[in-house]
N, C-alpha and C positions, 0 to 999 in steps of 0.2 A: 475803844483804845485811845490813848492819850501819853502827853507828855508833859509832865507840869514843871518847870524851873522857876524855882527859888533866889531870889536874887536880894540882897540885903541893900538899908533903902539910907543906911548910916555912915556911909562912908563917902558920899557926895560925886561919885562917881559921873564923869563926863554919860551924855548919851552915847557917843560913840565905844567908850570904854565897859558900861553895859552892857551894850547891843554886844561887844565880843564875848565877852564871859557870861552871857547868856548862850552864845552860841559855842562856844567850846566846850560848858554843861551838856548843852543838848546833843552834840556829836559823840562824846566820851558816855554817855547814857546809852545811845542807840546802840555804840560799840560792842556793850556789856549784856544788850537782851536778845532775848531766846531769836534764831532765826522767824518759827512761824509768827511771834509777836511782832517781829519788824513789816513779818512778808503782808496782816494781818489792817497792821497802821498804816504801811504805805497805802494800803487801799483803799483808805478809808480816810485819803489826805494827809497822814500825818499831821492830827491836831498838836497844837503848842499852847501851854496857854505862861504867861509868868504872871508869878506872884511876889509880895512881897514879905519880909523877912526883917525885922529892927537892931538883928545883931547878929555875932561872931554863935553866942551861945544855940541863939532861934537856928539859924542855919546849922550849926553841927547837929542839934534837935531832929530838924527834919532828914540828914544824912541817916542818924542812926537808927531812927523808925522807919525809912526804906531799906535797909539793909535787915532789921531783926521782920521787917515784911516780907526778906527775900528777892523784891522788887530791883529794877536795874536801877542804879543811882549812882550821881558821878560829881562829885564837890569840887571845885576848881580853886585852887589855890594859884594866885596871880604871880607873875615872873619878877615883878617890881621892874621895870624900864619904864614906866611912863608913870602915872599919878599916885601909884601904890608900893607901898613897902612888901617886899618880896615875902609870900607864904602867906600874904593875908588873904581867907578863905572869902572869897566874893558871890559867888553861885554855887547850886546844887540843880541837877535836872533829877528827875524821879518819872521814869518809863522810859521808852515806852511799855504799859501795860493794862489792862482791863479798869476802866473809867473808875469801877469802884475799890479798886484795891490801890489806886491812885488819889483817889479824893477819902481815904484812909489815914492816910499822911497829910496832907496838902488842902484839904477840903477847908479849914478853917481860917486860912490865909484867904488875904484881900488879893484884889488883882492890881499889877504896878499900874 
């Protein structure tokens, strides 16, 4: 079990401003999947891994083939108060879910 977030590598984003819309992916994902999938990952650490993503289109890409996978997935679209213009889609988390039906989606992406 795993959790892969997508995180697009175009938009020049602060480390810290990453590091949050990486993590508000990853919480809104955990949100949406199945209880014994959570109970399943917690146990097994809760692996995380991010990758990268070169734009608005790649990142909608990866949202829509975890969703027609069934998979949890959760694309965060930023508030605009700090470096970004409000509704620009920054991250997607995909799982947590079974290693391979996560590297289905995600598997061909680099790591950040």
């Amino acid at each position: 079990m795993k959790q892969v977030i997508a995180a697009r590598t175009d938009l020049g984003m602060g480390r810290g401003k990453l590091a949050a819309q990486v993590a508000h992916a990853s919480l809104r994902a955990y949100e949406k999947a199945d209880p014994d999938a959570v109970r399943t990952w917690k146990g097994e650490g809760q692996p995380k891994i991010v990758v990268k993503v070169g734009s608005e289109g790649e990142l909608l890409d990866v949202a829509e083939e975890a969703r027609r996978a069934g998979l949890p997935a959760a694309l965060v679209r930023d508030a605009g108060h700090t470096q970004l213009e409000p509704g620009t889609a920054t991250a997607c988390a995909v799982g947590p879910a079974p290693d391979n039906q996560v590297d289905a989606v995600t598997g061909d992406l680099s790591l950040y």
